[in-house]
N, C-alpha and C positions, 0 to 999 in steps of 0.2 A: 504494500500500500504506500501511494506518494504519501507525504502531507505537507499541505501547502498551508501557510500563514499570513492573513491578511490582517493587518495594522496600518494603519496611518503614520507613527510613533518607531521614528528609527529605533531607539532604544529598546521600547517592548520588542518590535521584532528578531533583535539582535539575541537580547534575553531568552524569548521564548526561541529562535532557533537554537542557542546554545541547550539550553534544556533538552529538547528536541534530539539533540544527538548524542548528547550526554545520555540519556536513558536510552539511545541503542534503537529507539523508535524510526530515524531516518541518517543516514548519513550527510543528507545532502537537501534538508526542507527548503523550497520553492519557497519565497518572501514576496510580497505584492502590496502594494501600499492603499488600496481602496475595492470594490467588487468588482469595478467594469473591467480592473486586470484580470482580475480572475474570472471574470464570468468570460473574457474574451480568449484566454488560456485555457480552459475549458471545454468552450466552443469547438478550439481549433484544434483540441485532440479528442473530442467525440468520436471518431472512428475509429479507437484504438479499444482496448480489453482492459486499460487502467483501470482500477480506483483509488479513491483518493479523500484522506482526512485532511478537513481542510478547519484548522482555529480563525475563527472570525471575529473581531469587534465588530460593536455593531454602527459606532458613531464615527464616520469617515465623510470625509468629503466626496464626491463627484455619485458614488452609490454608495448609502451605506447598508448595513450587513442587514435590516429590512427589506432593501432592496434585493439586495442580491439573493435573498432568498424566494424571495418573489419571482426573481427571476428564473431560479432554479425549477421554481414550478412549471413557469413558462415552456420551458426548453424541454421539460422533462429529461433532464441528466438525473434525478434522485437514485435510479441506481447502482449507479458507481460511487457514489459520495455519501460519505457521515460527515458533519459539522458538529464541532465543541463551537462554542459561542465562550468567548474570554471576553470581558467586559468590565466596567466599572459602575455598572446600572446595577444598583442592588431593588430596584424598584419590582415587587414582584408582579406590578402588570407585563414585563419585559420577559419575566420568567415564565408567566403562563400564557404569553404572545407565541415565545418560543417552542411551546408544548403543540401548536399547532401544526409545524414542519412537522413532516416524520422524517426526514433528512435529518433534525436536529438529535443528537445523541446526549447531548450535556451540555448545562449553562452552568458554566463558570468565575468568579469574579477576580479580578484584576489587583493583586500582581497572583500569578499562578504559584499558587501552594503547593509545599508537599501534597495534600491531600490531593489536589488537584492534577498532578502527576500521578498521583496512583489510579486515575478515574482513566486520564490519559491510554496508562497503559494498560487499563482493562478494555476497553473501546477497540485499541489496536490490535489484542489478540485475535 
């Protein structure tokens, strides 16, 4: 399984890619700074047998991670793809928004915890 990371936030993404490979989850996680990257990455390897965990915030500029799931509807890619939702929204209308994807596997909150690493690598088995 790819996993690709979408943040806004050099930092977090640096972070969570470091984690990412630190736990053996990816050598080499795909970084993307908003959804139209990825939803447009996506797109252009739909013809392949990938799949792909893909950590999303949800507050980005140009699409953000309501979008992009929106859009995942759209396209119908869901099955190749789980989403963890990493976020700083402890709001739990955000939490039961996200209960409506069945793409979404886990919402999680911002900065990523041990705990949150163990959710991680239960997802990826």
């Amino acid at each position: 399984m790819n996993v690709l990371i979408v943040d806004d936030d050099l930092i977090t993404l640096k972070l969570h890619q470091l984690r990412v490979i630190n736990m053996g989850l990816s050598r080499q996680p795909q970084l993307f700074y908003n959804g139209r990257e990825v939803l447009d990455f996506l797109l252009a390897a739909q013809e392949t047998d990938e799949s792909y965990l893909i950590l999303l915030d949800l507050n980005m500029p140009l699409m953000n991670g309501w979008q992009f799931l929106e859009a995942l509807q759209q396209y119908d890619l869901r099955s190749v793809i789980r989403v963890v939702i990493i976020t700083s929204s402890v709001d739990p209308a955000d939490q039961q928004r996200a209960a409506n994807y069945p793409q979404v596997a886990a919402y999680l909150e911002k900065p990523l915890s041990r705990k949150g690493l163990e959710i991680l690598a239960s997802i990826f088995e």
